[in-house]
KELUMRO-186201 format. One record per residue (C-alpha): x, y, z. Coordinates in Angstrom, 3 decimals. Example, Ala and Ser with C-alpha at 12.3 -4.5 7.8 and 13.67 -1.06 7.14 Angstrom:
<sites>
<site c1="12.300" c2="-4.500" c3="7.800"/>
<site c1="13.670" c2="-1.060" c3="7.140"/>
</sites>
This chain:
<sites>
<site c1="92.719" c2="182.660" c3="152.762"/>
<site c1="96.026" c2="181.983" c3="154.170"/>
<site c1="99.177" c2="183.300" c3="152.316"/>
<site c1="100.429" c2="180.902" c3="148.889"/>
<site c1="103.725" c2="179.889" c3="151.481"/>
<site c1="100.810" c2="177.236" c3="152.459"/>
<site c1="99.828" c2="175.968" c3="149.437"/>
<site c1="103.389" c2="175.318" c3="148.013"/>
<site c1="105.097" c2="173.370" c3="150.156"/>
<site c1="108.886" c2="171.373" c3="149.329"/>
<site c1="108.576" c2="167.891" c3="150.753"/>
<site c1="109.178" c2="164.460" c3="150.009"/>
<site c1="106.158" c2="162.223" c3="148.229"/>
<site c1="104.601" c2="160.261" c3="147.855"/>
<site c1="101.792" c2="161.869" c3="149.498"/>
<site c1="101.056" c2="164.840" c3="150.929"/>
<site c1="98.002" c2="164.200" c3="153.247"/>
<site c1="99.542" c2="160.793" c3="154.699"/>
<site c1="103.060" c2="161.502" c3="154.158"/>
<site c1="104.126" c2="165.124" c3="154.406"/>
<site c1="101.239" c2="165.953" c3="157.019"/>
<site c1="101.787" c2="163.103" c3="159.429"/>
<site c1="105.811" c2="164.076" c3="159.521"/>
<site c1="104.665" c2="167.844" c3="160.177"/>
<site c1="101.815" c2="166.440" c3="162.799"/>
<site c1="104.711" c2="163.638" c3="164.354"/>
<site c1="107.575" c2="166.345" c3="164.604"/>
<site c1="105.515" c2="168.874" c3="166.478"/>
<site c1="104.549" c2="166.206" c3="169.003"/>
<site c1="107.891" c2="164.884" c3="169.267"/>
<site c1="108.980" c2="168.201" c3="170.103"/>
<site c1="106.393" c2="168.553" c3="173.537"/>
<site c1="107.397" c2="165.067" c3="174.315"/>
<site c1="110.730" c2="164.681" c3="174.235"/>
<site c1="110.791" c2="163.001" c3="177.578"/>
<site c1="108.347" c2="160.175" c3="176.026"/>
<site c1="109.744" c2="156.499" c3="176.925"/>
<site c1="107.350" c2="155.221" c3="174.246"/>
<site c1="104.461" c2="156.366" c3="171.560"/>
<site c1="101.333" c2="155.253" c3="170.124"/>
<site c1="100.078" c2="156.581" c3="166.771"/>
<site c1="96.266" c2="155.700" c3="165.782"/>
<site c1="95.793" c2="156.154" c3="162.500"/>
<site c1="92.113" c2="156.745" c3="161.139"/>
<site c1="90.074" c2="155.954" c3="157.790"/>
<site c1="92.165" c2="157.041" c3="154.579"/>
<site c1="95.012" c2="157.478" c3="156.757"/>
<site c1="94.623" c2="153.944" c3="158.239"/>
<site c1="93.109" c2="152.187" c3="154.719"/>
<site c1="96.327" c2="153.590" c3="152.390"/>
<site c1="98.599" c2="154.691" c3="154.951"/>
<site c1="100.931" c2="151.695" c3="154.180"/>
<site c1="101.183" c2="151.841" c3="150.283"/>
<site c1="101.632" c2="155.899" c3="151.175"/>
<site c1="104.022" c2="155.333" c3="153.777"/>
<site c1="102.328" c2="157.111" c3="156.676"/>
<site c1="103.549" c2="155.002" c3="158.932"/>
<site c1="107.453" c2="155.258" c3="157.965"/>
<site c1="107.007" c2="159.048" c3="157.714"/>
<site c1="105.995" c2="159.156" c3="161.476"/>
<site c1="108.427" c2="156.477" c3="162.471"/>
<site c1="111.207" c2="158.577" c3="161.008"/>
<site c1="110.407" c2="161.434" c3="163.432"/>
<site c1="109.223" c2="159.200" c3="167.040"/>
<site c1="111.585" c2="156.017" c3="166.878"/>
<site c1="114.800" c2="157.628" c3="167.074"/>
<site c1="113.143" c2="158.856" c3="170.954"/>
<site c1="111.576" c2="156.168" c3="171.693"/>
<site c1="109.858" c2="152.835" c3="170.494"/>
<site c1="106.533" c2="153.319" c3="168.596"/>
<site c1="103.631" c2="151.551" c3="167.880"/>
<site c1="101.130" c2="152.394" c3="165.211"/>
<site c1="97.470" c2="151.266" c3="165.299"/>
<site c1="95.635" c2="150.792" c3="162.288"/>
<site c1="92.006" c2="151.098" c3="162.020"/>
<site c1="90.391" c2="151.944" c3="158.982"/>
<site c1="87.162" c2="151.166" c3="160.062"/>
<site c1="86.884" c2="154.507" c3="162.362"/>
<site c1="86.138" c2="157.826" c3="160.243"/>
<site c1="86.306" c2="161.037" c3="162.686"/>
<site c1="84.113" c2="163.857" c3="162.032"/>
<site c1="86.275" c2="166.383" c3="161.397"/>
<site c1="88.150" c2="164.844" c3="158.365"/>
<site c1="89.138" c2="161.202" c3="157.172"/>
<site c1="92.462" c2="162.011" c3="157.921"/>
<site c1="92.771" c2="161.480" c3="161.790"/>
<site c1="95.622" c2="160.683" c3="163.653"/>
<site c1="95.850" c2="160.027" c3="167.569"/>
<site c1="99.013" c2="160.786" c3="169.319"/>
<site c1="99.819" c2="159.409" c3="172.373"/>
<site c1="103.318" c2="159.953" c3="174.716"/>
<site c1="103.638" c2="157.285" c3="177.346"/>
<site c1="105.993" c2="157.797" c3="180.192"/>
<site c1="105.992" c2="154.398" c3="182.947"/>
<site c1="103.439" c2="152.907" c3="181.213"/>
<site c1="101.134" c2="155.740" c3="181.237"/>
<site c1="99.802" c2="158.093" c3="178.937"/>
<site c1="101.042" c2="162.175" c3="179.903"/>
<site c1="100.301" c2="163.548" c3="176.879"/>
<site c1="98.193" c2="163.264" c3="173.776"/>
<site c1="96.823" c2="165.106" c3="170.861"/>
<site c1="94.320" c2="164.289" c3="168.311"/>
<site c1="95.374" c2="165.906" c3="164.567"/>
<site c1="94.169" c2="165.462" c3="161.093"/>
<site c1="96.331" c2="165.730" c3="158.053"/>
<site c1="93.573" c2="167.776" c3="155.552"/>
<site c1="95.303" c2="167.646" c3="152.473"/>
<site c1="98.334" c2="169.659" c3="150.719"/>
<site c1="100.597" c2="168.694" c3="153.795"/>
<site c1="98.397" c2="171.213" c3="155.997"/>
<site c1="97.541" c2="169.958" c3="159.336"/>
<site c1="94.246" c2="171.222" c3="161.115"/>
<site c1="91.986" c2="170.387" c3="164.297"/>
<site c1="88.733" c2="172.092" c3="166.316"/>
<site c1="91.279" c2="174.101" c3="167.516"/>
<site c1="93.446" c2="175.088" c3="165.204"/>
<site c1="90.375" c2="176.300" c3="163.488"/>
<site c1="89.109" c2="178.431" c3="166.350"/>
<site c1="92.479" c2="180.116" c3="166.687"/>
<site c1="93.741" c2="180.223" c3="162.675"/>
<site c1="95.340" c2="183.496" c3="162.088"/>
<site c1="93.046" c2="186.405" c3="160.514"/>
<site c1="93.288" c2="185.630" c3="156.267"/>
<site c1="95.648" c2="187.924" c3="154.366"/>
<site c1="93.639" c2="187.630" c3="151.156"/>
<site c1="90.437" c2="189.659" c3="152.165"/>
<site c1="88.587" c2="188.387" c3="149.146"/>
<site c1="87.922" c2="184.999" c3="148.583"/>
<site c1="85.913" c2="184.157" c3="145.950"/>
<site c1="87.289" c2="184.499" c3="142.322"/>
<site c1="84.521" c2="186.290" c3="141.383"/>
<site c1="85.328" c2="188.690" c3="143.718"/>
<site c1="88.768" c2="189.235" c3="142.422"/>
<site c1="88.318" c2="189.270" c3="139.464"/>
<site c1="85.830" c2="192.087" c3="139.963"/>
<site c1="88.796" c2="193.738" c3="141.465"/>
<site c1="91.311" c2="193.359" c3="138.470"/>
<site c1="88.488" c2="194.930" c3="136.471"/>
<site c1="88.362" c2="197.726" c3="138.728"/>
<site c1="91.743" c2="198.320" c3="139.280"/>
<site c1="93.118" c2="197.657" c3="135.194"/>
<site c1="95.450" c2="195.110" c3="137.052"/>
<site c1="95.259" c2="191.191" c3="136.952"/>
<site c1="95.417" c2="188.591" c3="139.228"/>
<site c1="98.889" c2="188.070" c3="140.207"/>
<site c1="98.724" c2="191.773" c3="141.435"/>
<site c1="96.366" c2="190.888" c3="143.580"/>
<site c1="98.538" c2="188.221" c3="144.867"/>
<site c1="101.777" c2="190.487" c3="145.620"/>
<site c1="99.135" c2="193.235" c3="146.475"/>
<site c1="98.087" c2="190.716" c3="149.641"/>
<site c1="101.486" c2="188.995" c3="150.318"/>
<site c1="103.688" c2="191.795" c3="149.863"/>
<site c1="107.065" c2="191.844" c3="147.579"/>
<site c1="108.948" c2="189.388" c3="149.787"/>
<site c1="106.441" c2="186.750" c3="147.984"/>
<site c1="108.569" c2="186.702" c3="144.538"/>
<site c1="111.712" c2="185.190" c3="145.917"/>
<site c1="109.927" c2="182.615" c3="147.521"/>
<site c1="108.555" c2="181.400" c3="144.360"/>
<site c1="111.505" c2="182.023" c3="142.707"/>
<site c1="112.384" c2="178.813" c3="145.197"/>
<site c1="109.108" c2="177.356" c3="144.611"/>
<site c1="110.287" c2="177.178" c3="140.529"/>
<site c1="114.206" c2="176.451" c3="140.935"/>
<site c1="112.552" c2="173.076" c3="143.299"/>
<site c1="109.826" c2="171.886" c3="140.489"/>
<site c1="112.440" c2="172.621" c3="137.479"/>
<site c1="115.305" c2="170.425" c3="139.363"/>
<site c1="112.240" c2="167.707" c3="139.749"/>
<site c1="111.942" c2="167.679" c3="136.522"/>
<site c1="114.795" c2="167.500" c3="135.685"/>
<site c1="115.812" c2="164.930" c3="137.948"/>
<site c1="112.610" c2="162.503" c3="136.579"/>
<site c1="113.872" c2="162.808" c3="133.087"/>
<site c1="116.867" c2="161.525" c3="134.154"/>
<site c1="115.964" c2="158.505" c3="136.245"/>
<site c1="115.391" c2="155.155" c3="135.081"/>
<site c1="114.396" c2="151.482" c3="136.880"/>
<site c1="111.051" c2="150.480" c3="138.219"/>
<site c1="109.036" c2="152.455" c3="140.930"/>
<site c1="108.910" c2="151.249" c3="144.763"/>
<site c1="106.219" c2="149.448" c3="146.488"/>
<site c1="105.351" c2="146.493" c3="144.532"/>
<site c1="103.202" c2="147.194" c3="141.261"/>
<site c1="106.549" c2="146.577" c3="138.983"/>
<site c1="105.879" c2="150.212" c3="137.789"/>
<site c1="108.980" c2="151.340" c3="135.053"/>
<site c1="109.185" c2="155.114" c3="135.231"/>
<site c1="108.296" c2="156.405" c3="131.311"/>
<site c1="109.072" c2="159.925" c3="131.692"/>
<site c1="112.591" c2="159.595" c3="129.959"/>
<site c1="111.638" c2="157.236" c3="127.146"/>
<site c1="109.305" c2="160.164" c3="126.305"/>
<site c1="111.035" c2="162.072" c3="125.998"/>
<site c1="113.457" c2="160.807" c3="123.909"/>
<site c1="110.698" c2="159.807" c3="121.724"/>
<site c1="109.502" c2="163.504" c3="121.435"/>
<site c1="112.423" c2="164.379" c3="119.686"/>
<site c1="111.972" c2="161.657" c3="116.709"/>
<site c1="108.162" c2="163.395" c3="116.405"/>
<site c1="107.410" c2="167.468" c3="114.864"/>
<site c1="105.272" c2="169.505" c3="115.758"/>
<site c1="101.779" c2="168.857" c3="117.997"/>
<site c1="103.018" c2="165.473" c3="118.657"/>
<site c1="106.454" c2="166.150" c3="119.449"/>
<site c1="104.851" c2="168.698" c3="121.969"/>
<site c1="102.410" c2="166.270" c3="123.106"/>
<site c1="105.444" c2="163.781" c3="124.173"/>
<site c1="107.219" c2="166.609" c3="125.715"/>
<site c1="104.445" c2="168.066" c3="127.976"/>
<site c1="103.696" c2="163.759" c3="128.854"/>
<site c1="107.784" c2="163.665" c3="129.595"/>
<site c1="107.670" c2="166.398" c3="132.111"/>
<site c1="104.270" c2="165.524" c3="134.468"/>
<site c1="105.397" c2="162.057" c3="134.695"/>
<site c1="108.518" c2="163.392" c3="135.571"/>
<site c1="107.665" c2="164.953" c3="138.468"/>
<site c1="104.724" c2="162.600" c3="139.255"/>
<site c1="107.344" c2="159.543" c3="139.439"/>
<site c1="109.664" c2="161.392" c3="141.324"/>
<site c1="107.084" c2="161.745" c3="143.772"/>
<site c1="106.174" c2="158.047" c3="143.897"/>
<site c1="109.821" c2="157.513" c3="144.439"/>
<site c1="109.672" c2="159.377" c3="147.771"/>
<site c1="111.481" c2="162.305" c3="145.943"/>
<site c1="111.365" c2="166.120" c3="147.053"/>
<site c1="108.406" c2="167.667" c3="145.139"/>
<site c1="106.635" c2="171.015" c3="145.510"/>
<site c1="102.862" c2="170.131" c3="146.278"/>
<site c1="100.260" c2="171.861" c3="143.680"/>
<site c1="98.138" c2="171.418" c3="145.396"/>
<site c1="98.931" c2="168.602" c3="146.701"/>
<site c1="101.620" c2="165.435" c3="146.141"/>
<site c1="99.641" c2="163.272" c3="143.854"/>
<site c1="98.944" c2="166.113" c3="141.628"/>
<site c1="102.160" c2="167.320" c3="142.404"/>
<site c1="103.138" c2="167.055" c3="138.055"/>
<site c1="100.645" c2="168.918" c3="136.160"/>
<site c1="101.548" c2="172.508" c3="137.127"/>
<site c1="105.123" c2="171.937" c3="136.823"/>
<site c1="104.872" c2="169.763" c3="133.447"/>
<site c1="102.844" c2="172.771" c3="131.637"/>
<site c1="105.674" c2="175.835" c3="132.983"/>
<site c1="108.336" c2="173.518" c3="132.263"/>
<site c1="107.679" c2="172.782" c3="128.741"/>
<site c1="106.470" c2="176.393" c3="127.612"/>
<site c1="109.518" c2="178.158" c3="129.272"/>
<site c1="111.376" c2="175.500" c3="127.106"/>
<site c1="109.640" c2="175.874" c3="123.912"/>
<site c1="109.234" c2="179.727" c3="124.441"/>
<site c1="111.582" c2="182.507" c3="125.584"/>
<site c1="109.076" c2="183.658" c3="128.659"/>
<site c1="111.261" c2="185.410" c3="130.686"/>
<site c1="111.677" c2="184.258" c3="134.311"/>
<site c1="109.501" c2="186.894" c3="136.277"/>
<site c1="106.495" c2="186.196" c3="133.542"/>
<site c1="106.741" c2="182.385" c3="135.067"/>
<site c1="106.460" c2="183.159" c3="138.620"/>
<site c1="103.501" c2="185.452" c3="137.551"/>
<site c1="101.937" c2="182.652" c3="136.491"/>
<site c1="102.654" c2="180.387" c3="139.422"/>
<site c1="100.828" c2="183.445" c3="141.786"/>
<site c1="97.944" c2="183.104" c3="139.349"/>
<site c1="97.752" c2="179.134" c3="139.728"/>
<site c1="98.227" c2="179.510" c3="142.549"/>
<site c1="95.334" c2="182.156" c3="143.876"/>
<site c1="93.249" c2="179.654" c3="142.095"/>
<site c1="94.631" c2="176.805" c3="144.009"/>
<site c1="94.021" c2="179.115" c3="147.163"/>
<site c1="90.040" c2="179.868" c3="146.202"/>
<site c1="89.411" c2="176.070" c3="146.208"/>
<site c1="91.385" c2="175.122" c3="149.488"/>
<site c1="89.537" c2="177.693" c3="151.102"/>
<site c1="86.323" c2="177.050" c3="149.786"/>
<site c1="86.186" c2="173.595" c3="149.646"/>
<site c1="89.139" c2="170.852" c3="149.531"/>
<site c1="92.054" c2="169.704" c3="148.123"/>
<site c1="91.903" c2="166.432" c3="149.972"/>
<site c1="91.507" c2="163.133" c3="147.560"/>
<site c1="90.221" c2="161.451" c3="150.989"/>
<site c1="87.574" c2="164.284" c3="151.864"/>
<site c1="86.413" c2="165.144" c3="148.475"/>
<site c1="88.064" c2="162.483" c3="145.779"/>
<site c1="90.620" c2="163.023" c3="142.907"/>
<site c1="88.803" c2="165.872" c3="141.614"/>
<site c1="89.821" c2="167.840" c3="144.333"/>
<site c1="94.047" c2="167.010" c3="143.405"/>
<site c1="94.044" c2="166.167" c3="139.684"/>
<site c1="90.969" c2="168.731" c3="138.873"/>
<site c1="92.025" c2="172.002" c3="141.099"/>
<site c1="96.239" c2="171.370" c3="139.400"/>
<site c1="94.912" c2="171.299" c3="136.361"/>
<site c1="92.684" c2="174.245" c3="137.131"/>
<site c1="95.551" c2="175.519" c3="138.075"/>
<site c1="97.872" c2="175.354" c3="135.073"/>
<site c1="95.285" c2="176.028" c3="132.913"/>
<site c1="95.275" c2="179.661" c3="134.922"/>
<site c1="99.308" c2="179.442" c3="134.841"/>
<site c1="99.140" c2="178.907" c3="131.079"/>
<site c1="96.458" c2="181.592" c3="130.323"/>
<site c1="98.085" c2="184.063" c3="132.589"/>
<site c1="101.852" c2="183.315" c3="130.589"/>
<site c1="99.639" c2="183.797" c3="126.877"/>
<site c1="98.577" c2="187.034" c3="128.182"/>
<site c1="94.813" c2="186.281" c3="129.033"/>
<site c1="92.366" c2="188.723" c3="130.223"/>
<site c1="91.080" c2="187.806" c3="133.841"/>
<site c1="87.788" c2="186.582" c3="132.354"/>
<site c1="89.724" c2="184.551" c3="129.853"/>
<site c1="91.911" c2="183.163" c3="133.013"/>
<site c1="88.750" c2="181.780" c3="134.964"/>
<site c1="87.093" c2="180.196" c3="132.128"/>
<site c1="90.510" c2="177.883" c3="131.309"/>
<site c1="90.618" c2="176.921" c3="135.543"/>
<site c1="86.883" c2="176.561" c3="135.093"/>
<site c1="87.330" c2="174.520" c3="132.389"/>
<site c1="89.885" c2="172.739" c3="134.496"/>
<site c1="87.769" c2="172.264" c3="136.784"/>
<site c1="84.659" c2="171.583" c3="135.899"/>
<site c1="85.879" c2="168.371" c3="133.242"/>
<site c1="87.164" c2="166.788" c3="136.213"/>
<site c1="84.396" c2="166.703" c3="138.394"/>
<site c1="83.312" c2="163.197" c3="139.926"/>
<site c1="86.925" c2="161.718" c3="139.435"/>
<site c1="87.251" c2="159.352" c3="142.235"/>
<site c1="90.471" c2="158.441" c3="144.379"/>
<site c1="90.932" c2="154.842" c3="144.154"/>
<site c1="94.912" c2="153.875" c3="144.390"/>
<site c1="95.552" c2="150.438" c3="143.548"/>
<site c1="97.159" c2="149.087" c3="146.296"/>
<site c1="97.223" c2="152.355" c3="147.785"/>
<site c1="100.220" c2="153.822" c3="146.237"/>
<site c1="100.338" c2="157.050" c3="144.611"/>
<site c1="101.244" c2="155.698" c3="140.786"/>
<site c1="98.155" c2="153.761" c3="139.158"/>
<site c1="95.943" c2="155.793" c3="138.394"/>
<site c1="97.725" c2="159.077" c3="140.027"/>
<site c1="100.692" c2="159.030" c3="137.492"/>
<site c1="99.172" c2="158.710" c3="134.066"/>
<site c1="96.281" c2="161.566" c3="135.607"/>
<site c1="98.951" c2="163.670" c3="135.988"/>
<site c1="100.230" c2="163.902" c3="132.194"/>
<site c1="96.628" c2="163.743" c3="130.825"/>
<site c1="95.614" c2="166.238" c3="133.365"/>
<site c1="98.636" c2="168.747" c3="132.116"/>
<site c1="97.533" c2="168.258" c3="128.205"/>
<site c1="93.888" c2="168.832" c3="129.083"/>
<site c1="95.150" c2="172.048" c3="131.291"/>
<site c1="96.970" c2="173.467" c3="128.230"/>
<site c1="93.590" c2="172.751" c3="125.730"/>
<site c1="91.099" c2="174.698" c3="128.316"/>
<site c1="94.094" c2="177.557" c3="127.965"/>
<site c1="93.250" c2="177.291" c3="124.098"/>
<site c1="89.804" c2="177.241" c3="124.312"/>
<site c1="89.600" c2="180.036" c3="126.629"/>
<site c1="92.183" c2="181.827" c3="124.620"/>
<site c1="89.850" c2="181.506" c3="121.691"/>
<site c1="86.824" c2="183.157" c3="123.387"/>
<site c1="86.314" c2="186.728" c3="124.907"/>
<site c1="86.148" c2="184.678" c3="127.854"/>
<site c1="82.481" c2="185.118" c3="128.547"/>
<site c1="80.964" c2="181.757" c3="130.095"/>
<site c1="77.777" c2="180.370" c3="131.406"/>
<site c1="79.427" c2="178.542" c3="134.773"/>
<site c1="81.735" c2="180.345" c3="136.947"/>
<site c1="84.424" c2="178.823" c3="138.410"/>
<site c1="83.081" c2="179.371" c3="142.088"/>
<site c1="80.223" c2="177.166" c3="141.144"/>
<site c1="82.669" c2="174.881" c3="140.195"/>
<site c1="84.459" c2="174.587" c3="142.952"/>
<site c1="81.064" c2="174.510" c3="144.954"/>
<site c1="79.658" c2="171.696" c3="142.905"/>
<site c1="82.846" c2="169.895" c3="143.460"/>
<site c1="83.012" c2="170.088" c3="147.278"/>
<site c1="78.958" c2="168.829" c3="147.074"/>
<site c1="79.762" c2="166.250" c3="144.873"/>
<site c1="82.903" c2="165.266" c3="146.295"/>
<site c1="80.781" c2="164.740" c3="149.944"/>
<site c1="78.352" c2="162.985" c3="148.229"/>
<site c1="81.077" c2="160.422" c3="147.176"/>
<site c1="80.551" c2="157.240" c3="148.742"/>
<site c1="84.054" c2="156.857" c3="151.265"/>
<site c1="84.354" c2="153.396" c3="148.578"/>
<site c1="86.082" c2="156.363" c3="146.004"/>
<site c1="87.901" c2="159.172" c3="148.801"/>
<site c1="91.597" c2="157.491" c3="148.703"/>
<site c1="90.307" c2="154.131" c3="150.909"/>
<site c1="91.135" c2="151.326" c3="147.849"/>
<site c1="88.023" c2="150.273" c3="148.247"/>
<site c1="86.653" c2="150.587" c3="145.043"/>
<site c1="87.296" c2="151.373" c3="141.485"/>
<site c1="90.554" c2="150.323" c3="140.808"/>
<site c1="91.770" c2="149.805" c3="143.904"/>
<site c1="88.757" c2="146.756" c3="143.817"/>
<site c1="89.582" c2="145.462" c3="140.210"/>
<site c1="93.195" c2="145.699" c3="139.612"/>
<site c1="95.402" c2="143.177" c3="142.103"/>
<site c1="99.291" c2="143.173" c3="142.596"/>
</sites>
């Protein structure tokens, strides 16, 4: 598994895989082609079906027009074998093509090919199954964000120190931001209302409103094209984020405690990228809004002072209740359903943390079967429900 610096990423929404990936994948090319006179992007399936209520093709414009004028192709109709994400880059020079480069954008802002498989760096996590490390903590008394800084090395705390300061000022920022939402549904942000209506409410439903306040914080920051921290990706960019935020302000965790937490979530996160997907257009929502609030439910645990077994069985629980969830944008922006998922998502991550808390945290299903359930069921998803609008509510809900 590659190192949690490529899980978290700081970008701007409102969508990792066809936002943050196609700027990485436009801004390397740029940089072989500088001498381009023109371009030509070809964006396929997902990519090409949502790219414009994602903005894929204003994220690569950004990077190619200033150099030279740009064209982007559109056609939704083509899926490439190696993922649904493809993109096509071509540098013309006299009317002629001198360089290209095919790319797909996999999910989490990650960018991968035949190649960049055949040569991807040797894993610095040597286990990779949660099973497997959690065999580990048993062995060694220790838990599983020792096992994180035992594989990245010391140097990983101040970069999620970074990784925190970035999803706190998100949060901050939503609660603070008013007006309706880009792009054409006439979506009013709700995270500050809220809020303020959390503090007329005690006790589980003034906490209810608060956890609500924070995901759709972050989650309409991210619609708004704001920075975000992707966990693991941009759409579920507000569960992980809404749960820290509202227990370090209801409870005096210290500091270090919550970037414990994040290397916990974030291992988790790690398991299922490597073993399956976190891409809503390869495997469906499940795979965004099911593996954050796997991961939160870990986060939480691990801050509650879980055992290891009592930390799988709240991601598994995470997990497993989100299986099947399609990706179905209306009108291919990341808000209905992928804002409201978010906050429900964060609640539901904090009640598998009870329920696991509860238990001794022995369990029937394991949260590697999970995780290979979802990537079965997630290919087994007809392409109607993997981020196209195509179906679902994308189908029967019209702007």
């Amino acid at each position: 598994m590659e190192s949690l610096r490529e899980l978290y990423k700081v970008g701007c929404g409102p969508s990792s895989s066809h936002t943050m990936g196609p700027k990485r994948a436009a801004e390397q090319f740029a940089a072989r082609t500088t001498d381009a006179e023109a371009y030509r992007v070809t964006l396929y399936g997902s990519l090409a079906a949502t790219g414009k209520g994602h903005l894929t093709h204003s994220a690569i414009l950004s990077v190619l027009e200033p150099i030279a004028p740009t064209e982007i192709v559109w056609k939704a109709d083509v899926v490439l074998d190696f993922h649904p994400n493809g993109m096509f880059f071509e540098a013309l020079k006299g009317g002629a093509v001198f360089d290209s480069w095919t790319i797909f954008s996999v999910g989490g802002g990650s960018l991968a090919n035949e190649s960049t498989v055949a040569a991807a760096p040797k894993s610095i996590y040597p286990l990779t199954t949660i099973q497997e490390i959690k065999q580990w903590c048993y062995d060694e008394g220790k838990t599983f964000w020792e096992y994180v800084e035992e594989c990245e090395g010391p140097g990983i705390w101040d970069f999620l120190d970074h990784i925190w300061t970035v999803m706190c000022e998100t949060v901050q920022r939503g609660l603070n931001n008013d007006g309706v939402l880009p792009g054409g549904l006439k979506i009013a942000r709700k995270a500050s209302t809220y809020y303020v209506k959390s503090k007329s409410y005690t006790g589980s439903l003034s906490s209810r409103a608060r956890i609500y306040a924070y995901a759709l914080a972050v989650a309409e920051e991210n619609a708004s094209g704001g920075t975000v921290v992707t966990a693991p990706t941009c759409g579920s960019c507000g569960v992980l984020p809404g749960v820290l935020y509202h227990m370090t302000t209801s409870r005096e965790f210290l500091r270090i405690r919550v970037l414990r937490a994040l290397a916990t979530a974030g291992l988790f996160g790690n398991v299922v990228k490597h073993n399956a997907s976190i891409s809503g257009a390869e495997v469906g929502c499940q795979g965004e809004i099911g593996v954050a609030c796997a991961m939160a439910a870990a986060a939480a645990c691990q801050l509650f002072g879980g055992t290891p077994a009592q930390i799988e069985y709240a991601a598994e629980m995470g997990l497993e209740h989100h299986l099947g969830l399609t990706c179905d944008p209306v009108c291919g922006l990341v808000q209905v359903p992928c804002i409201e998922r978010n906050a429900v998502a964060a609640a539901r991550a904090l009640d598998a943390n009870a329920y696991a808390t509860l238990s001794d945290g022995s369990h029937l299903v394991s949260f590697d079967k999970v995780v290979d359930v979802m990537k079965e069921t997630g290919i087994n998803l007809p392409s109607l429900y993997r981020e196209t609008s195509e179906g679902g509510l994308a189908m029967h809900i019209k702007r």
